[in-house]
C-alpha positions as CSV (number, residue, x, y, z in Angstrom):
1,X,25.1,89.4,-9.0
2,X,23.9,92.9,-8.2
3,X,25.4,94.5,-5.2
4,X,23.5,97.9,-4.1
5,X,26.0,100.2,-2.8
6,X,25.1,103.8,-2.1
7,X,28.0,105.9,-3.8
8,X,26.2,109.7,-3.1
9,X,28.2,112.2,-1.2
10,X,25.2,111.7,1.0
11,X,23.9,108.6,2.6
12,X,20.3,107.8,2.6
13,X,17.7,109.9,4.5
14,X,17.3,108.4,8.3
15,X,13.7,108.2,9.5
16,X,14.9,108.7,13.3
17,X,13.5,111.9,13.7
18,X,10.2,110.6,12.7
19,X,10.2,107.6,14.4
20,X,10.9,109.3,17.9
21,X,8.3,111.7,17.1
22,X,5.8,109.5,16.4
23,X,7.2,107.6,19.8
24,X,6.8,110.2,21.5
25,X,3.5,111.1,20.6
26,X,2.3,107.6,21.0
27,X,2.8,107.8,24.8
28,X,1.5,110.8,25.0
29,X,-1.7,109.7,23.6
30,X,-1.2,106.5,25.6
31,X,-1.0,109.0,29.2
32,X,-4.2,111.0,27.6
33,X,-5.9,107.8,27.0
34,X,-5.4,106.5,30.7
35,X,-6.2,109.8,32.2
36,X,-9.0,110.3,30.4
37,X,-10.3,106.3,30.7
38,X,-9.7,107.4,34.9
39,X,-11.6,110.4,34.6
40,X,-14.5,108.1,33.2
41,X,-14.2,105.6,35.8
42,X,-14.6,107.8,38.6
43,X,-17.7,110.0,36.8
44,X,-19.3,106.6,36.3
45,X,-18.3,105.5,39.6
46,X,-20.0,108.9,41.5
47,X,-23.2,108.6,39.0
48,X,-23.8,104.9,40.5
49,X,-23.2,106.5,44.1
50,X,-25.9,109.7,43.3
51,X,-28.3,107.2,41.7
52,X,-28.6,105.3,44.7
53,X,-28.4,108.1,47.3
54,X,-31.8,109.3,45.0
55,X,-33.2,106.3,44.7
56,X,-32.6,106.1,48.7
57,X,-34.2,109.7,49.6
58,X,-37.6,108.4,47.3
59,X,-37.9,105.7,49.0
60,X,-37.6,107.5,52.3
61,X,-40.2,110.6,51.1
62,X,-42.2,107.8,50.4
63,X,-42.3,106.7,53.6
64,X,-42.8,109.7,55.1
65,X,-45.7,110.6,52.4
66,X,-47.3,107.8,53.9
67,X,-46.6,108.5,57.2
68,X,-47.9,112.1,57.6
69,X,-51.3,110.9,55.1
70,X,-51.6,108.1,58.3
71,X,-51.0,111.5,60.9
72,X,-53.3,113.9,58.8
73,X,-56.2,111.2,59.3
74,X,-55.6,110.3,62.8
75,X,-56.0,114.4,63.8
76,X,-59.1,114.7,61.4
77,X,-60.9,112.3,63.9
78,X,-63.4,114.4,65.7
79,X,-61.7,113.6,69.5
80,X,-58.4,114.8,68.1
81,X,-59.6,118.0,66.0
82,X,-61.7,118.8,70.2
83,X,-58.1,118.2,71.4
84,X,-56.0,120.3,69.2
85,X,-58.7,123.5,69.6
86,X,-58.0,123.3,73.0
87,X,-54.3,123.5,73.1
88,X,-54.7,126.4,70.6
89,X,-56.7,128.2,72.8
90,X,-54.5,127.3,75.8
91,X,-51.3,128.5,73.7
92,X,-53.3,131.9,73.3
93,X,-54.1,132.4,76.6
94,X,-50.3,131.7,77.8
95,X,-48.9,134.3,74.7
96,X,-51.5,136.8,75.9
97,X,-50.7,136.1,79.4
98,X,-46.7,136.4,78.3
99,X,-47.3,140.2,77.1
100,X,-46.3,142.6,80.2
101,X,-49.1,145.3,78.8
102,X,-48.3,147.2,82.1
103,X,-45.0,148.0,80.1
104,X,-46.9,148.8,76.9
105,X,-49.0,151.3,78.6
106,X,-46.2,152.7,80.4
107,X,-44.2,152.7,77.0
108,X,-47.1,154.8,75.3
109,X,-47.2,157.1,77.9
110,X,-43.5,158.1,77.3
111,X,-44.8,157.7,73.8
112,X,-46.9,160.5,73.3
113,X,-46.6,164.3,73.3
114,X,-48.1,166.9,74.8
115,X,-51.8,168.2,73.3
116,X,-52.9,164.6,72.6
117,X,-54.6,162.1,74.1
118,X,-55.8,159.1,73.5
119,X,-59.6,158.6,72.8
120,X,-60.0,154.4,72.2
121,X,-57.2,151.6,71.9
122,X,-57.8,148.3,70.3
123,X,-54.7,146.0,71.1
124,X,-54.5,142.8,69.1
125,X,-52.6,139.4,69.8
126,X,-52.2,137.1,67.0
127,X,-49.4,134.8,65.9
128,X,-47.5,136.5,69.3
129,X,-47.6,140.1,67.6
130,X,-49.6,143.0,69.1
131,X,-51.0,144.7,67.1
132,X,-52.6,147.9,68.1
133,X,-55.5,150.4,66.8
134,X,-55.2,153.7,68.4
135,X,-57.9,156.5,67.8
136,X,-56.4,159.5,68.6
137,X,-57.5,163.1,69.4
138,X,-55.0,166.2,69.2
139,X,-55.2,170.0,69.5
140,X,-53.8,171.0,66.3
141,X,-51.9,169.8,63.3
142,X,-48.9,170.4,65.2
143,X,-49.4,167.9,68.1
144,X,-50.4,165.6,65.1
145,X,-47.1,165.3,63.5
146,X,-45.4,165.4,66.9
147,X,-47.6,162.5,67.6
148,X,-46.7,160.5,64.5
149,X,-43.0,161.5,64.5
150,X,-43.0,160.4,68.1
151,X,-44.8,157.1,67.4
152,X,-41.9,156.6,64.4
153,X,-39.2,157.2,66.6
154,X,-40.3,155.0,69.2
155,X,-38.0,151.7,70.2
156,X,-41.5,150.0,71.3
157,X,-43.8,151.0,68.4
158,X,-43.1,150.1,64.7
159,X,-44.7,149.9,61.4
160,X,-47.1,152.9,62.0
161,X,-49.7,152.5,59.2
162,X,-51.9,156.1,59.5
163,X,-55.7,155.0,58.2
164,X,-57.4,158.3,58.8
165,X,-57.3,162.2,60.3
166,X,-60.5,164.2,60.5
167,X,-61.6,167.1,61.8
168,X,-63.9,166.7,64.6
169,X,-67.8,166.6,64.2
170,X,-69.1,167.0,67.7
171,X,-68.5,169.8,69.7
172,X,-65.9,170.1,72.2
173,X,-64.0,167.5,70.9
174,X,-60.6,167.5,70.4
175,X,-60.0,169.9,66.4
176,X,-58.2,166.4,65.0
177,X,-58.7,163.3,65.4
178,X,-56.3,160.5,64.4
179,X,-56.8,157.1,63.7
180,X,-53.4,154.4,62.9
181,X,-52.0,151.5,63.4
182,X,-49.1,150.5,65.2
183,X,-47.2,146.9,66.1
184,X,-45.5,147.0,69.9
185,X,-42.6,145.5,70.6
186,X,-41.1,144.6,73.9
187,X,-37.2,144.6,73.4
């Protein structure tokens, strides 16, 4: 009979080192694994919940798709197009009646400088904006860049858009004449 007996001045190499490593990286693997398997879950989970909040909003611009094709042919009948022309025209003639163009004249007045005056005006209401066309005549160059600085200065007057300066053709006319652009604004 053979009896194995370790007589070396050292015992046998222990694997405890390497088992408690491996331990320990088993659980560590195991925490990844169920942190990472959460992580998943909830993704998943959130996907399902966008893909039916999209699938929700087609089905509703659908609907409404349909809806406004049902409104677009109800207002092409001729009754309806007669109808909304008239409550165009009555929603121009209350923004036109809604501009105080007492104020605008008195606003120009203050407006312009001395040596010019003003020869035609062409005010303009569309989309509630006036727009207006001034022809201008001056004495000199002088009163015409007084006039223009004065106009860009202005708190009622804005985008000035000059189209054209001549010097008069007729006689006893004003030397210059000035034609621009200018949008009022009542503030």
């Amino acid at each position: 009979m053979n009896i194995r007996l370790n007589l070396a001045t050292k015992p046998l190499l222990g694997h405890r080192r390497f088992l408690a490593g491996s331990a320990a990286l088993g659980v560590l693997g195991g925490l990844l694994l169920l942190t990472l398997g959460w992580q998943y879950y909830s993704l998943r989970k959130a996907d399902t919940q966008l893909r039916a909040r999209t699938e929700q909003l087609q089905l509703e611009m659908t609907r409404l798709q349909v809806r406004r094709a049902e409104l677009d042919r109800f207002f092409a009948q001729p009754e309806n197009v007669k109808l909304v022309d008239r409550a165009s025209f009555i929603t121009s003639v209350i923004q036109a009646r809604s501009i105080n163009w007492t104020q605008m004249f008195m606003d120009l007045e203050h407006t312009l400088p001395p040596g010019v005056h003003i020869v035609r005006i062409e005010p303009k209401l569309e989309k509630g904006i006036v727009s207006v066309k001034f022809v201008v005549g001056a004495m000199n160059q002088e009163a015409e860049l007084k006039l223009l600085k004065a106009f860009e200065d202005s708190k009622s007057f804005s985008q000035i858009e000059l189209i054209s300066e001549h010097a008069a053709t007729q006689p006893g006319a004003d030397p210059v004449m000035v034609e621009f652009t200018a949008v009022y604004t009542t503030a």
